[in-house]
N, C-alpha and C positions, 0 to 999 in steps of 0.2 A: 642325554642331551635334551634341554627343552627348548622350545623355536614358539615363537609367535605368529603364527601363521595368516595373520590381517594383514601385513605388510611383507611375508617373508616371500623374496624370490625363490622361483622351484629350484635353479641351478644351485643358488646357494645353500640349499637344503641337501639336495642331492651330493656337490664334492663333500659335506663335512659327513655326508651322512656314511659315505663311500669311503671312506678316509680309511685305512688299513693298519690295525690291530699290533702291535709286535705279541701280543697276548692274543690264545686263541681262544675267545672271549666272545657269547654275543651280547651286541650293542643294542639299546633302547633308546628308542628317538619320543619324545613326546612334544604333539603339534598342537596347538588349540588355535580356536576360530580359522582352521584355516576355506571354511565355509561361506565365508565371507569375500573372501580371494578367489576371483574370478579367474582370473589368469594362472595362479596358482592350480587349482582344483583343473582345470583342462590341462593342464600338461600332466597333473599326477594320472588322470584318468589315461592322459596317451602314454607313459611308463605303467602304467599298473601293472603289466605282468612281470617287469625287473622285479617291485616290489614285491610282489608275493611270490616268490623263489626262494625269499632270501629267508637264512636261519635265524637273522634280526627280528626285533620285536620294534612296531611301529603303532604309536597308539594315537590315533585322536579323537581331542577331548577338545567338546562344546558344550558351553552353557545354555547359550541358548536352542529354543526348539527350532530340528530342521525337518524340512516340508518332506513328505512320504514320496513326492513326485521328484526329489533330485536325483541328478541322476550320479551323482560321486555315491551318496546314500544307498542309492541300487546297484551299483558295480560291488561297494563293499559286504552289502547283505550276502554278495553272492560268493566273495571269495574272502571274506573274513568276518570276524564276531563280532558282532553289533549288539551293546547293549543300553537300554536309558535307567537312567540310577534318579531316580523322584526323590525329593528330600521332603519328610514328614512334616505335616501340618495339625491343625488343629488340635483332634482328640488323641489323633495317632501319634502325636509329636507329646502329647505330654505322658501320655501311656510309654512312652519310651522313656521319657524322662524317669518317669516311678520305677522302672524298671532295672534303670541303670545305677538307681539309689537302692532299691532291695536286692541288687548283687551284692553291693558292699554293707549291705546290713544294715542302712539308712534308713529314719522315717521320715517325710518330708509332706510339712503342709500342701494343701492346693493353693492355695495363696500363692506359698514360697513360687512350688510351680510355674505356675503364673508370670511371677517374679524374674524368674531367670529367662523365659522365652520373651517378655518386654525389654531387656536388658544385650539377651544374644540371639533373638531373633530365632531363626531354625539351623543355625550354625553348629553344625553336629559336633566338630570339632572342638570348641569354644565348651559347648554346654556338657560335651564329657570331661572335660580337665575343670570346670567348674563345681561338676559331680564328684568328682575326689577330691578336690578341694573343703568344699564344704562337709561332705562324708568324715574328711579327717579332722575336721576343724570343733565337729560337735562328737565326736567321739561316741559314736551310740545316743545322741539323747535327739530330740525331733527336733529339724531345720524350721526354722519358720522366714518369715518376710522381713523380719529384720538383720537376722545372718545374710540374706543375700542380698541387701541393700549393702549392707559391712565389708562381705568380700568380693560380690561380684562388681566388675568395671560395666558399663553401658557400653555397648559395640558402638564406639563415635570413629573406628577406623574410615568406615563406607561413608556414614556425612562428610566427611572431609574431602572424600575424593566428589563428592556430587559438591560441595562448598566450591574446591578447585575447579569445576566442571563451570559450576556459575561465573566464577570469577572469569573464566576463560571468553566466556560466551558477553561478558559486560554484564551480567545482567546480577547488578550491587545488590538490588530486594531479594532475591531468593537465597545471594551468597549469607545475607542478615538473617534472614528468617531462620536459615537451619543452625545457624552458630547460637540464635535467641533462646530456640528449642532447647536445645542445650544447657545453657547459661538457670532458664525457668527451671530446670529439672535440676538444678544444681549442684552439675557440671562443675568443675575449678577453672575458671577462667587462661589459669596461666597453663592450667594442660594444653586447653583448646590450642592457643597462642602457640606451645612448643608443637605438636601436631601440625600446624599449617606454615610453622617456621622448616620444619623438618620435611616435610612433604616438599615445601618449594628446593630446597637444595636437593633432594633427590632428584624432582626434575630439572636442576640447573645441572649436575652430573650429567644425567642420560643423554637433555640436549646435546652438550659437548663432544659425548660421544658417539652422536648420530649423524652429527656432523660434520667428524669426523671419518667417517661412515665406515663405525663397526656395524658387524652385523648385529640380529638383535642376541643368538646365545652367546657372543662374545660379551654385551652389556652384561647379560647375567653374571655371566663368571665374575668380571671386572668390579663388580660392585658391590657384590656378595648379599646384595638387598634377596628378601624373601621372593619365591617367583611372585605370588600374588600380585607385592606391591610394583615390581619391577614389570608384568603386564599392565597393571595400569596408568604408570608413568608413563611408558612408553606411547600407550595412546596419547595420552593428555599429554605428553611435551609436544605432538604436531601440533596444537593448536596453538602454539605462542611461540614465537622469534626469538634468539636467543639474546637478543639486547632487551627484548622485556624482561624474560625471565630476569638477567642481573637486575634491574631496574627494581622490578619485585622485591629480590633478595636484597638489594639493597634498602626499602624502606622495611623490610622488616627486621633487617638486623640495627636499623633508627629507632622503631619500633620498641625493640626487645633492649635498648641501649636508654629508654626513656624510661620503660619499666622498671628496671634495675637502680636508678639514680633514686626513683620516685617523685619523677617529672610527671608520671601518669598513672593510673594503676591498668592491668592488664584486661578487662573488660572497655575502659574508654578506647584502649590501643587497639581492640579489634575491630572497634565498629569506627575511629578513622581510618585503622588499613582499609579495610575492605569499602571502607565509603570513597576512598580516595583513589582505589584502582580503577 
């Protein structure tokens, strides 16, 4: 079970979490940001001793840093395992990178290097299935900067949610500038386009369903989106009504109906979407 714990109420955590097995089976609950939930974290702290009884596995997971002084942080240090997991940077991130190509027998420029952390950042994830990727793609002979211009995609997932994030806020110059960045580095105009078409009907979904008022592991299941992107939907549909969303969704299915005629091409149509929201 995953839960988003920004907005999750504790009871509603609690009956799904208490829910009884016809399988004698233990259950894994995973809760993120629920550090943020004020009201959440004091009641889990007045149950904490339900919760460590139990032969369930209860994990939470944060991104971001929390303060050494909280006190949910010091109840847990004291009756379960706390760990912080750092994602490698600089020398150390690309010293992994070599590393993870002379497993598989790979030589690989610094350049290339280089290459692939401008393109997936420090996305461990990402830059290992890049590393086999390319690994099998040059079959033994050395990766350079132009193999991974060829195969690797630029991480344009996170600019579209920070793209969405502008739009949401009004604020049309920053939603432009990060689509431009894109566009200069040359980006395919009509990915971007399907990207911010597909993003708005993910949050046209979730809305629906919030308003519904499932809970938020019911969206998961319900929509079968990745948890990644289904946590940040979920944020970013509070910030828009569900008559904009359609409104949204509606000029850019105008939008993507202009493109396809070849009333426009798909770089003029992002910069009237976004200039017109």
């Amino acid at each position: 079970m995953y839960f988003d714990g920004e907005k999750l109420k504790f009871e509603e955590f609690k009956d799904a979490f208490s829910q009884v097995s016809m399988f004698d089976e233990k259950k894994l609950a995973v809760l993120s940001s629920v550090f943020s939930n004020k009201d959440f974290k004091e009641k889990l702290l007045d149950n904490i001793s339900l919760f460590a009884k139990t032969k369930d596995i209860i994990v939470l997971y944060e991104q971001d840093k929390v303060l050494e002084r909280d006190r949910l942080l010091k109840t847990l240090k004291k009756q379960a395992k706390v760990q912080e997991f750092s994602l490698p940077d600089g020398v150390k991130l690309r010293n992994w990178i070599k590393q993870e190509f002379s497993k598989l027998k790979a030589e690989i420029s610094q350049e290339a290097v280089d290459k692939i952390i401008e393109f997936a950042g420090n996305d461990l994830w990402q830059i290992a299935n890049e590393v086999k990727k390319l690994a099998s793609f040059k079959k033994g002979k050395r990766i350079d900067v132009d193999d991974v211009e060829l195969l690797v995609r630029p991480k344009i997932e996170n600019d579209i949610f920070k793209t969405i994030d502008a739009i949401a806020s009004k604020n049309r110059k920053e939603a432009l500038l990060l689509i431009h960045n894109h566009l200069e580095k040359g980006d395919n105009p009509v990915y971007l386009f399907s990207m911010i078409n597909f993003q708005f009907r993910n949050l046209l979904i979730i809305k629906e369903l919030i308003e519904k008022q499932k809970p938020y592991y019911a969206i998961a299941e319900i929509t079968k989106l990745h948890p990644f992107v289904v946590r940040k939907s979920y944020r970013q549909a509070d910030k828009f009504s569900f008559a904009e969303l359609k409104k949204i969704y509606q000029q850019l299915f105008e939008a993507d109906l202009a493109i396809k005629t070849g009333k426009i091409n798909s770089e003029s149509a992002l910069d009237l979407f976004l200039s017109g929201i």
